[in-house]
N, C-alpha and C positions, 0 to 999 in steps of 0.2 A: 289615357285619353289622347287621342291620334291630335298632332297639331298639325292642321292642313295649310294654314297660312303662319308662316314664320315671320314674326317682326322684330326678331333682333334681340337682343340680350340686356339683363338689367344685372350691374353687380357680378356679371360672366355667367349668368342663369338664362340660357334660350328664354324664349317667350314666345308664346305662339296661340293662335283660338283656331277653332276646329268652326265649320262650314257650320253648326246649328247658329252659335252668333250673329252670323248674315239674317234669318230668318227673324232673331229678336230683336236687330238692329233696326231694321225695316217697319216690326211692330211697336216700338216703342216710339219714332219718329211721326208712325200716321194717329199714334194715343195723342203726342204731344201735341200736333201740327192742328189735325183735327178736332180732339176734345180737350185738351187742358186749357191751354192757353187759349184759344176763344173764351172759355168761361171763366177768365180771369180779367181779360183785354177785348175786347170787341169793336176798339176802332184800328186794329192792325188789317192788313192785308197778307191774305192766304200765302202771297211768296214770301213774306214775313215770319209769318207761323212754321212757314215749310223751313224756310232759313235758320230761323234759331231752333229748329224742332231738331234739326240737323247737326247743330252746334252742340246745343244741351245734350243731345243723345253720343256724342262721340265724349262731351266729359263725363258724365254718367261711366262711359266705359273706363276714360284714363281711372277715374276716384275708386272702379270695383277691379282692374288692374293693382291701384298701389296697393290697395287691399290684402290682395294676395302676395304681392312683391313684400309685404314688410312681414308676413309670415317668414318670407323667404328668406330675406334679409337675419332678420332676427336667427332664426335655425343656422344661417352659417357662422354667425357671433358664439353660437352654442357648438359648434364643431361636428355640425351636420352637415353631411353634403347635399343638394337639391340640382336633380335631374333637369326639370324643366315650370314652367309655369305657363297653363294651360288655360284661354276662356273658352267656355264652350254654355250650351242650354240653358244650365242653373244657374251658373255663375261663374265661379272659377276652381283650381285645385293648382295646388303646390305639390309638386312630386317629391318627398324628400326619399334620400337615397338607406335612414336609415331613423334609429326612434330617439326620442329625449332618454339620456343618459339618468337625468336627476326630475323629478317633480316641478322644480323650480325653473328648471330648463322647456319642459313639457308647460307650466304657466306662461313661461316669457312667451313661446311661441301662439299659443293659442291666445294670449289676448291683443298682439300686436295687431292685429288684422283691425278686429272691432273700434279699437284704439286709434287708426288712422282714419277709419270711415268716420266716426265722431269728430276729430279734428279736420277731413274733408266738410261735414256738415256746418261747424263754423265756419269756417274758412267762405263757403258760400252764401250763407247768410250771411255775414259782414257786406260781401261784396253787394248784394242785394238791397242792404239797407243805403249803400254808400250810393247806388243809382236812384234809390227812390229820395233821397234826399238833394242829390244834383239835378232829379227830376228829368232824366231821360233816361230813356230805353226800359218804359216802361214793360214792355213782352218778355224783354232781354230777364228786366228784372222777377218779374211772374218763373221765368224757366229758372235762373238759381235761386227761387224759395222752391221749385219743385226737386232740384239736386239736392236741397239740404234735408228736405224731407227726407229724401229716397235714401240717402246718406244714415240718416237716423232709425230709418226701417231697417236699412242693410246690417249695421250693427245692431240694433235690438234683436233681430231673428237670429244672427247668429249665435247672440248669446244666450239662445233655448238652450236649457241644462240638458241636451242629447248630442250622442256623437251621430254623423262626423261631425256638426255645427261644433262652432268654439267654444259655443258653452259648452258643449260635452267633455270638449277636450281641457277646458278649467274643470267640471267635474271631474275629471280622472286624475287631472295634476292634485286635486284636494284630496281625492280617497285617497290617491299613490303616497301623499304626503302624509295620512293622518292614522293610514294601516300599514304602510311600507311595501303593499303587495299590486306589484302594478297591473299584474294580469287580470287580479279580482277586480281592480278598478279599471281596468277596460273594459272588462265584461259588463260592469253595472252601468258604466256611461252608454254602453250599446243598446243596450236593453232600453236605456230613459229614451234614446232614440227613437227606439221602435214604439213607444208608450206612444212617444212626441207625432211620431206619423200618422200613426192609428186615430189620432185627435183631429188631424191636417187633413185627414180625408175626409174621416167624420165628418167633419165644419164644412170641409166644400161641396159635399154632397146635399146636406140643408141648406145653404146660398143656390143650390144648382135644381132644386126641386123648390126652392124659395122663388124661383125668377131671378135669379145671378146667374149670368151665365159663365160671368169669373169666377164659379163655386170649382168649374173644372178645374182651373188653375191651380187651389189647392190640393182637389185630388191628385194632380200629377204629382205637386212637390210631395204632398205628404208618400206618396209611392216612391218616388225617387229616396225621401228619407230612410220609409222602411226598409228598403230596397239597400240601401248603403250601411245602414245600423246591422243588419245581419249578415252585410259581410265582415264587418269590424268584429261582431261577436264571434260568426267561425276563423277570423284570423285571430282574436285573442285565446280561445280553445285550443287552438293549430299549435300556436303558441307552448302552448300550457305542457301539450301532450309534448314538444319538442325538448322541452326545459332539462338540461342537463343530458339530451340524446348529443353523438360524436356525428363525422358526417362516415365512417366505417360503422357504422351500425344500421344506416338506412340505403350505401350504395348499393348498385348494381357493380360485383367486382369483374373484373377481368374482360370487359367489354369487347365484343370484335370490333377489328380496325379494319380499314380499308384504303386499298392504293388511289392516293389524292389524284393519281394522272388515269386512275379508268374513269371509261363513261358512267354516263349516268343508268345509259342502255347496257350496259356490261354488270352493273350493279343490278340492274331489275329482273334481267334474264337468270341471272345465274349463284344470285347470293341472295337475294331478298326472301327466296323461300323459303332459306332453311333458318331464317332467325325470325325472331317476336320481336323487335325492339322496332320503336322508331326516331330511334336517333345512334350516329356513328361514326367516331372517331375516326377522322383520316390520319393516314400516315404519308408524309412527302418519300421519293425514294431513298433517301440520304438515312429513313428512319424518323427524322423528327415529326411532333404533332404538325398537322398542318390544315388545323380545323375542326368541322362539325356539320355534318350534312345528316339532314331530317326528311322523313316522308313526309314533309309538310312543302319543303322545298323543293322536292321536285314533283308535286301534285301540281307546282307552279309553273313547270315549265313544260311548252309545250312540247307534243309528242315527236312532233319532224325534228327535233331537235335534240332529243336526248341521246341519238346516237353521232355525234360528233361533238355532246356538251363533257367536260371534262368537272371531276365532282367537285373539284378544288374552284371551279367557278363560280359553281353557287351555292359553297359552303358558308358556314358563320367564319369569317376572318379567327384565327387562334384567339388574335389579341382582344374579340370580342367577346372570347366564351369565358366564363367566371373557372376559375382554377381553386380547386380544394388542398385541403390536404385530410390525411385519413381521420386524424387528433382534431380536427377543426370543429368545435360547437358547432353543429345544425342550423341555428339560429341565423349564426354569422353566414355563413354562405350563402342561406336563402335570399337573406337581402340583395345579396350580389346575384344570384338569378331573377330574382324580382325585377332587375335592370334591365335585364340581358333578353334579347328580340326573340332567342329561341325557348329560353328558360330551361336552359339545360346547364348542367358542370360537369368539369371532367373531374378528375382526383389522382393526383398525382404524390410519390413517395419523396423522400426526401433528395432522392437521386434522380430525380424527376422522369421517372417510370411513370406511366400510366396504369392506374391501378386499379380507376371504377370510374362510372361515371352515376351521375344522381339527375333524376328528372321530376315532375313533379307527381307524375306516378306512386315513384318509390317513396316520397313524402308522403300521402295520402294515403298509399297501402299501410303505411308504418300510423298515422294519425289511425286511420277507422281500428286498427289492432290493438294499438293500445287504449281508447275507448272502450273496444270492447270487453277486453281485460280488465277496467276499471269496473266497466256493469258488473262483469262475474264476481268481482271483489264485493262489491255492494252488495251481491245479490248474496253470495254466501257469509258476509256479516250483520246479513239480515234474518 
């Protein structure tokens, strides 16, 4: 999830929301300004409704922020490292850089979120009850019984027993715990997902043919959830099929290299046609690595410029590209391309030769094969 506006760091974790927020900012302020709070308060005035509509809606944001912040939080107590934390359309996402070690590590995380929304919920109701008893700021008071609400919504939905919701992800800590198989239990919390979606749209489709026209709303989410449970289920599968693969079992070995100081026009005219790949080791001229230059990246730059752009320009930095080695579990390195902007690794020897490099091609080619090998296993001990 792209973060277009950067706000700064909690605990050394960026934070950032992406441009759809603007959009749910705006609507949740003219719900508040316009229909809640009127039909709570009716002797306020409109710059009053607009004012705390404005207010409430920015803590609404901080309480669905610490939400994800104490996912966060929690995962580095557990010795996970987290990329970023993102708000964006639905809500929010914690990028962690890698998975729960133990079940119990996998529950600490997943119920920390819910856990802080519930204590956000008190936390606003108290205040609410403490203005209606000093008897002012009656609107003010109306918008934190509507935060405690939303507070109590935010945790109850996320603890639907489907991933990626939290509950799914206590679902999985529970299978993980009580079969010791974490794959099976990620695959079954996927799946509850997708049941959980299938219901979400269901439901919003009868409010949306019932006269709600908030029925869409839950056809989104529930699409959104489908949508997200099926990729969980094919990276638990992805998973499955890797388990026990090396990263010399799915590289690309002996990759071509290319001089860091030619063009990018030097590179199109005269070398791009006689290879298949689309990604490629630079070499600086001293020999060492010095980079990763993609047909993706220079799809980006413009044509009057490729012949005086030099590849080492607008390659991936060395220090950006994820480095293998041949004996490396598959698993382990994925994660570290999973980071990385281009999603590419090199693989290097123990004398730091350049040996292979792995993309996500070469994973997928290696995933759909050994599925398929699995069918014909079935099929022949059938």
């Amino acid at each position: 999830m792209d973060q277009n506006i950067r706000l700064g760091k909690i605990s050394g974790i960026p934070v950032g929301v992406n441009w759809s927020v603007l959009a749910i900012f705006a609507l949740i302020v003219w719900e508040l300004a316009e229909l809640v709070l009127p039909s709570y308060n009716s002797q306020s005035s409109a710059n009053v409704y607009w004012t705390v509509g404005v207010f409430a809606t920015i803590l609404f944001f901080v309480s669905l922020l610490a939400h994800e912040a104490s996912h966060s939080v929690v995962a580095k107590r557990n010795g996970i490292g987290v990329r970023r934390i993102t708000l964006w359309l639905f809500g929010g996402v914690s990028e962690l850089e890698s998975e729960a070690l133990t079940s119990g590590a996998d529950f600490r995380i997943a119920v920390a979120g819910p856990l802080t929304s519930f204590a956000f919920a008190v936390i606003f109701g108290v205040m609410r009850l403490l203005l209606l008893a000093l008897g002012i700021g009656s609107t003010m008071a109306s918008a934190l019984g509507w935060l405690a609400w939303m507070n109590v919504m935010l945790a109850g939905f996320n603890m639907l027993p489907g991933a990626p919701l939290d509950g799914g992800r206590v679902l999985r800590a529970y299978l993980w715990h009580r079969n010791g198989d974490r794959l099976r239990a990620a695959t079954t919390a996927a799946r509850a997902g997708q049941v959980l979606g299938y219901i979400l749209v269901a439901m919003g489709i009868l409010e949306f043919f019932g006269g709600a026209f908030a029925g869409l709303w839950l056809v989104f989410l529930g699409w959104f959830l489908l949508s997200a449970a099926h990729s969980e289920q094919n990276s638990a599968v992805m998973r499955s099929s890797l388990a026990g693969v090396h990263v010399r079992d799915i590289m690309t070995p002996n990759p071509a290299t290319f001089d860091s100081t030619a063009t990018v026009a030097d590179l199109l005219d005269s070398q791009l046609q006689h290879f298949r790949f689309n990604s490629y080791p630079l070499v600086a001229p001293d020999g060492r690595l010095d980079g990763l230059v993609t047909t993706n990246r220079i799809r980006h730059l413009s044509g009057d410029l490729r012949p005086t752009t030099q590849l080492h320009d607008i390659a991936c930095p060395l220090a950006d590209v994820p480095i293998g080695s041949p004996g490396e579990p598959i698993p382990e390195l994925l994660q570290r391309m999973e980071a990385s902007l281009d999603g590419r690794a090199l693989v290097v020897d123990d004398t730091g030769n350049l040996v292979g490099i792995v993309s996500p091609s070469d994973i997928a080619r290696y995933v759909q094969l050994a599925m398929l090998r699995s069918q014909g296993r079935s099929a022949r001990g059938t």
